[in-house]
N, C-alpha and C positions, 0 to 999 in steps of 0.2 A: 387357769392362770398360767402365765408364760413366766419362767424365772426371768429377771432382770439379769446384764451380766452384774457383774462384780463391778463396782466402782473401781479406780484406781488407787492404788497403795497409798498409804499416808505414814508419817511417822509415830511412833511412840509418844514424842513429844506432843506431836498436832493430837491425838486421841486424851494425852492426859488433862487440854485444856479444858475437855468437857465434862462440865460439873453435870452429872445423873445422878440425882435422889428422889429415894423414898417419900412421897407427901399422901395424909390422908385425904382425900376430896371430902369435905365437910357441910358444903352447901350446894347449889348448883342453881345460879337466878339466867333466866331471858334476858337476851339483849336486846330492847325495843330496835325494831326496825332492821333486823338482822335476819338471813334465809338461813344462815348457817351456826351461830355463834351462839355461845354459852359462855356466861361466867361461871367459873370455880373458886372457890374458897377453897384454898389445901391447906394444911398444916404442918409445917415440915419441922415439927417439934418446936425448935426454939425460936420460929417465929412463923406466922401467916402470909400468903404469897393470894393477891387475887391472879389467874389465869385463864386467858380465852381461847376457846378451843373449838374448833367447828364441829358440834356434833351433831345439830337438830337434822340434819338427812341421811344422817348415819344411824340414830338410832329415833325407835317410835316414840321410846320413855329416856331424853337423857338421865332424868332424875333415878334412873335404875341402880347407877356408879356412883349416888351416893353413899358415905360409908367404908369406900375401898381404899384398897392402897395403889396406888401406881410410880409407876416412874415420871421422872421430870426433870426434863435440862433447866437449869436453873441460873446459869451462868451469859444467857441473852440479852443483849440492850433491851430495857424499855419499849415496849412499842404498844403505841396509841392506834387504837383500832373503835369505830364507832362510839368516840368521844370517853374511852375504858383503856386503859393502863394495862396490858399484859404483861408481869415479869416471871413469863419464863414459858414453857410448852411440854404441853403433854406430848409424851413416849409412846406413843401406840403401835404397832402391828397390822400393816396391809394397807394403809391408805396408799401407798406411793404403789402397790401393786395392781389398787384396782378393785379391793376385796373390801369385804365390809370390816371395818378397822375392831381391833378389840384389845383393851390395855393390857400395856407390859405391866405384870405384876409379877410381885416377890411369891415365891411357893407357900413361906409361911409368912406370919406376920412378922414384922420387923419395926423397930423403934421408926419414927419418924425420921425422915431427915438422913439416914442412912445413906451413904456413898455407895454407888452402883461402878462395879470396876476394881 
């Protein structure tokens, strides 16, 4: 892998707009007719979020990250992707590098819904 450079500087304020929490991934259904996409059931405590996420050629078993916790920006418009509602995007690690992606998780467990930052 090549490191990327660094993106450009942003502010304090631009970084505090993004909402990062803790959700447990709960279910994990097929998206008919999708090469890439996964729905997720999270549970980010005080309420359930469905989220799609492309992992079917990332991993052999997405059903393996059932159970876990990960990070999730949560603070995204709406967006409607093969007739399915995502609000909000998995955190992961290495897609944008090139690398086989693997979730941003907490060390230990932590309450759902947990603010990252």
């Amino acid at each position: 892998m090549n490191v990327a450079a660094v993106k450009p500087a942003i502010s304090a304020d631009v970084l505090e707009q993004i909402d990062i929490r803790v959700g447990t991934i709960e279910e994990i259904f097929d998206v008919p007719g999708a090469d890439r996409l996964v729905q997720l059931k999270v549970n980010f405590g005080d309420h359930q979020r469905s989220i799609l996420a492309g992992l079917k050629q990332e991993r052999s078993n997405p059903g393996e990250i059932k159970g876990k916790q990960a990070l999730f920006v949560v603070n995204l418009q709406p967006r409607k992707m093969r007739g399915l509602v995502s609000e909000g995007m998995l955190f992961d690690i290495g897609y944008a590098d090139g690398i086989r992606p693997v979730l941003a998780v907490p060390e230990a467990p932590v309450p759902d819904g947990t603010r990252a930052g």
